[in-house]
C-alpha positions as CSV (number, residue, x, y, z in Angstrom):
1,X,-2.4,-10.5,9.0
2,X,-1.0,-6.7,9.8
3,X,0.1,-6.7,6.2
4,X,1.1,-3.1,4.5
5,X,-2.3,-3.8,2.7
6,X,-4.1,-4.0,6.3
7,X,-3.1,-0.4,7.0
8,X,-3.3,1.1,3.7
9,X,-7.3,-0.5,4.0
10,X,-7.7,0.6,7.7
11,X,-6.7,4.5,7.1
12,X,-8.3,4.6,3.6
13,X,-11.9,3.5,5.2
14,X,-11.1,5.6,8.2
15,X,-11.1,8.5,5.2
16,X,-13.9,7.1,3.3
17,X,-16.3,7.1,6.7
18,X,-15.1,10.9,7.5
19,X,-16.2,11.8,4.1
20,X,-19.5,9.8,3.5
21,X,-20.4,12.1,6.9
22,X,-19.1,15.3,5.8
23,X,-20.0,15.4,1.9
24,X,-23.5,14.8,1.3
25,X,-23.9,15.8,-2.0
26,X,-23.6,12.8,-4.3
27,X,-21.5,14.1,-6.9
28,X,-19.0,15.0,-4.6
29,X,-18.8,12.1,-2.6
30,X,-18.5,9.9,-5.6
31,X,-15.4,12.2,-6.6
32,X,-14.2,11.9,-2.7
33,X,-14.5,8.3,-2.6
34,X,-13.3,7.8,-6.4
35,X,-9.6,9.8,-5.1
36,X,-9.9,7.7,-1.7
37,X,-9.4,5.0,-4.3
38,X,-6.7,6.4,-6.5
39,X,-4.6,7.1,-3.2
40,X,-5.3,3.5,-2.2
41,X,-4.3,1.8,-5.4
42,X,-0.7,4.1,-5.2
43,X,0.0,3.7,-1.9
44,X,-0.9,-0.2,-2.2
45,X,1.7,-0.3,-5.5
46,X,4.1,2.3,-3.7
47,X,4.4,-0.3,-0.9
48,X,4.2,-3.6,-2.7
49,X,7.1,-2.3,-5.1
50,X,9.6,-1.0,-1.6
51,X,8.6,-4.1,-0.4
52,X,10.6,-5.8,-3.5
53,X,13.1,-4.2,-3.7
54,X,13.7,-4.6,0.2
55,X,13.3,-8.6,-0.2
56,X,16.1,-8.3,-3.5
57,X,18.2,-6.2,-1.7
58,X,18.4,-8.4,1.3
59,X,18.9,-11.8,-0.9
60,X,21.4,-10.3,-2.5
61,X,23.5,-8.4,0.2
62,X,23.1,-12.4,1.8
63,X,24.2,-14.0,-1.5
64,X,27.0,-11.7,-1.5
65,X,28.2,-12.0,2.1
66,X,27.7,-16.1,2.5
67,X,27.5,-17.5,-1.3
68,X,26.3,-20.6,-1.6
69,X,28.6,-23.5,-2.3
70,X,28.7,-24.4,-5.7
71,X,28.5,-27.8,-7.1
């Protein structure tokens, strides 16, 4: 549920509300809203790719300290 995703949605259409009210010429907002989505898509893959290498890095420090037994 409160996934990195969540957040990353949350604050982006936080953003994307502040700047539909602010910027009312439509060429502009399309270019706000078109780098709201450009941060969103990094931030998404920025968070998705620390959240592998966290998961590997913990399997692996396990693995290391308690190997399994082998067969």
């Amino acid at each position: 549920m409160f996934t990195a995703d969540f957040f990353i949605d949350a604050f982006q259409n936080y953003k994307r509300t502040a700047t539909n009210a602010i910027i009312t010429d439509k060429v502009l907002n399309k270019a706000a809203n078109d780098y709201i989505d450009s941060q969103s898509a990094f931030a998404k893959t920025l968070a998705h790719n620390s959240l592998d290498v966290a998961k590997y890095w913990f399997e692996t420090s396990v693995n290391n300290i308690m190997p399994k037994a082998s067969k």
